[in-house]
N, C-alpha and C positions, 0 to 999 in steps of 0.2 A: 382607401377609396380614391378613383382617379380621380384629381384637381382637373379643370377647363378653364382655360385661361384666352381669356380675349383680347386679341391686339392688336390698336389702333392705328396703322401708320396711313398721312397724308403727305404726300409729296408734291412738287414742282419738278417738272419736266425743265430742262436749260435751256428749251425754246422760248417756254415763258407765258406759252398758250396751252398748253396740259397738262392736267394734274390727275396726280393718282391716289386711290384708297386701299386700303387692304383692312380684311378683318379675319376671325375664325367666325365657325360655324357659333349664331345667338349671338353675335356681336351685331355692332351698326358700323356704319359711316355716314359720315353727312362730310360733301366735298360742298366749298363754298372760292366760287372766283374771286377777284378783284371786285371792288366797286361800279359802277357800271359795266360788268361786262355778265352774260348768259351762257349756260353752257351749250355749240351747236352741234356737236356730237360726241355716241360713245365709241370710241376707238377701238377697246376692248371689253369685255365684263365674261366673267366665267364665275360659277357658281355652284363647286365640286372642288375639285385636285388642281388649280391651278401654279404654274410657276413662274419665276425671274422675277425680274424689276421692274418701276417702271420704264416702260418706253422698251420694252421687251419682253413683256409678260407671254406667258402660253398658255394654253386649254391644255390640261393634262388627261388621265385616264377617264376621270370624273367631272362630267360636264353637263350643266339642264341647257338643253337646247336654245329654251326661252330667256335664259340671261340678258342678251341685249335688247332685247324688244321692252324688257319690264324697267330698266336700267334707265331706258330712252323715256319710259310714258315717269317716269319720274324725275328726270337732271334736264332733258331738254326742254330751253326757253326759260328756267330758275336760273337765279343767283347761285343763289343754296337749297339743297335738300338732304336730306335723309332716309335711306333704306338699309332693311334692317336684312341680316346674311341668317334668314329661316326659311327650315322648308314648308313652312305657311305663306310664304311671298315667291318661292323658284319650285316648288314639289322637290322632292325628294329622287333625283339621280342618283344616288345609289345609296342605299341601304345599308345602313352598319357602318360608312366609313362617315369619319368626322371631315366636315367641308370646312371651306375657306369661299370669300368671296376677294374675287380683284378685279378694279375697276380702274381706266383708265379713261378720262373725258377732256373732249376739246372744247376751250370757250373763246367768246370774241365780244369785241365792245360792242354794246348795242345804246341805243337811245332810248330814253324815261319817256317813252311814248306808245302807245296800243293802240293797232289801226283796226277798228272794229268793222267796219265794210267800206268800199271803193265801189260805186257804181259807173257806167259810162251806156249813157242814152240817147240816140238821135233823135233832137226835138223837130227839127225842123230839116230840110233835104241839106243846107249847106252847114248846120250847127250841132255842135253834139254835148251836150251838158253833164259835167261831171260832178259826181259829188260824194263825199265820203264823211265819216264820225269815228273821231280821236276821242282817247280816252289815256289820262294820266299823263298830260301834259306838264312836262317838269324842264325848263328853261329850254322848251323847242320855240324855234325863232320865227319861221315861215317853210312854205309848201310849194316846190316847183313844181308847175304841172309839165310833161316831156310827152310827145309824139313822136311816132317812127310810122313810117309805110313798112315798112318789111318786119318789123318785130326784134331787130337787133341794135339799127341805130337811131339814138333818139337827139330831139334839140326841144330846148324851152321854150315853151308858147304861153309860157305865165306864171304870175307868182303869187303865192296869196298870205299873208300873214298870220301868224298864228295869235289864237286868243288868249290860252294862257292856260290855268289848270282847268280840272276837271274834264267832262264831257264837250267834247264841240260839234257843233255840224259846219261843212262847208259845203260849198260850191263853185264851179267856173265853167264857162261856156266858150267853147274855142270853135272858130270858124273854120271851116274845111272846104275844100274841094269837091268837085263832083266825082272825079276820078286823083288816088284810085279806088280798088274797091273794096278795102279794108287799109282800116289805123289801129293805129294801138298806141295806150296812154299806160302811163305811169308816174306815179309819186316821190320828188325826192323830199325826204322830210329832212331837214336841215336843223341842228342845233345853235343854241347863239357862240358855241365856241367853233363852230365849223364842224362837225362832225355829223354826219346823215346813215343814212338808207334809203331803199326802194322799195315801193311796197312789190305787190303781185301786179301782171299788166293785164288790162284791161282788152277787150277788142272792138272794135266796131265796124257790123259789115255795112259799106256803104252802097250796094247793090239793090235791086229791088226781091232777091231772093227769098225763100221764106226760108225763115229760121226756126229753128229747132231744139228743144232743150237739149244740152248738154254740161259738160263740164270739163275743166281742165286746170292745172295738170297733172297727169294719172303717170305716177302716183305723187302724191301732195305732200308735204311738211310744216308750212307757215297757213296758206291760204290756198283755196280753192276760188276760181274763176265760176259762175253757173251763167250761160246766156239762156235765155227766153225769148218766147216768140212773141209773149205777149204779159198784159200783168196777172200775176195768178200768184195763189196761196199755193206752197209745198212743203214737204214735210221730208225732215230727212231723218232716218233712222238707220240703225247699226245691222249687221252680219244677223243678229236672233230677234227684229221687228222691233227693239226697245225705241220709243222718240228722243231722239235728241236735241231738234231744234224744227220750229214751224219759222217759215221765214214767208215774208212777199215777194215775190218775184215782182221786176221790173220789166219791161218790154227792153233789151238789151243786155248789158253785162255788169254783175254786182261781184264782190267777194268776200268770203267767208273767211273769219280768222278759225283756223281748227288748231293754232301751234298745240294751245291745253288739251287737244282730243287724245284718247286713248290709240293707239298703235292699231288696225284695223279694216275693214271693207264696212263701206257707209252706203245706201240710195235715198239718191231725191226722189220723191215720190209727186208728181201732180198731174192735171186734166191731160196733159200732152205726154204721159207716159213716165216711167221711171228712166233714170241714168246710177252707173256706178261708177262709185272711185274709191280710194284705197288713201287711207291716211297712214306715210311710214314714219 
């Protein structure tokens, strides 16, 4: 009788930011970064006949198309994970021959913090009030709020300290101009050792136009942007009508963390019509 023999290798890439896994077919892996850091993408994954090493792997004869897509709604945004090399999780590309799975994933330091939404609302014609809620706060220090007129460069117009763990809400109200006739804000979240991110940017038309639900940016990985024309309940559901989250809309721009969302095409659905976007 033939033995099946399963074998585990994890490796480090000599950059020092890739690691790879390998297993046979009914085997697992579970690739696990450094200590603070996430994985932000998969490099490679095949799941059939693949070859080489890392940092030079290839799709061979036998390949499930959906490898990387299934790879990604499982390693990215984790530490650690584990997937298992069956064809109950990749189907079965080909029939009769015994697979392998190789996985190769890029990670980076991230901060012990989750930005659960980022709103930006013009309260008043020269004021526009922002405000967002953290969640898993773990020695983050304070919040720079940044503005750009054009969307690419930005300068600090405020700061605001952070609370500490758990859930928090903030807020900050920054004074604007008449012209011009869009800003855009964004979040530097700052750790006490100096180490940050930026959340997704916000926008604000300062015109008298009327606005219109949409969203942005298509296609999305961390966060989705939703503007409103006004405050209203919507409903966003996936590609086959399942719900996946009822939110309030805000009369301006809020954002939605999707990083956990499955790989996909989503619509907001409310009074002002539906929008689509595509979480990759």
């Amino acid at each position: 009788m033939k033995k099946l023999f399963t074998i585990l290798i994890v490796s480090v890439n000599s950059n020092a930011q890739v690691i790879c896994g390998t297993t046979n077919e009914n085997g697992s892996i579970t690739l696990t970064a450094p200590p603070d850091n996430a994985f932000t993408s998969i490099e490679f994954a095949s799941y059939g006949t693949p070859n080489g090493a890392c940092g030079s792997f290839t799709i061979g004869a036998c390949h499930a198309a959906n490898s990387e897509i299934i790879c990604e709604g499982i390693f990215l945004g984790q530490n650690s994970a584990t997937i298992s090399a069956t064809n109950g999780v990749f189907g079965d590309p080909c029939g009769g021959t015994f697979k392998r799975l190789y996985i190769q994933a890029r990670y980076s330091s991230t901060l012990p913090l989750t930005l659960v939404s980022f709103t930006a609302q013009k309260i008043e014609q020269s004021q526009v009030k922002l405000a967002w809620v953290s969640d898993n706060e773990i020695n983050t220090s304070h919040f720079i709020i940044e503005r750009s007129t054009d969307g690419i460069l930005f300068e600090a117009v405020g700061s605001v300290p952070a609370a500490g763990s758990g859930e928090n809400n903030y807020s900050f109200t920054d004074a604007i101009l008449n012209i011009p006739s869009v800003y855009y804000f964004r979040l530097k979240m700052v750790d006490i050792d100096g180490k940050y991110k930026y959340s997704a940017i916000v926008r604000i038309n300062n015109s008298d136009a009327i606005i219109k639900l949409s969203v942005f940016p298509i296609p999305a990985t961390e966060f989705i942007t939703i503007i409103s024309g006004k405050k209203q309940e919507a409903f966003i559901t996936n590609n086959i009508g399942q719900s996946i989250k009822n939110i309030l809309l805000i009369r301006g721009n809020q954002t939605v963390n999707i990083a956990g969302w499955p790989t996909g095409v989503y619509f907001i659905k409310s009074e002002e019509g539906v929008v689509k976007f595509i979480k990759k």
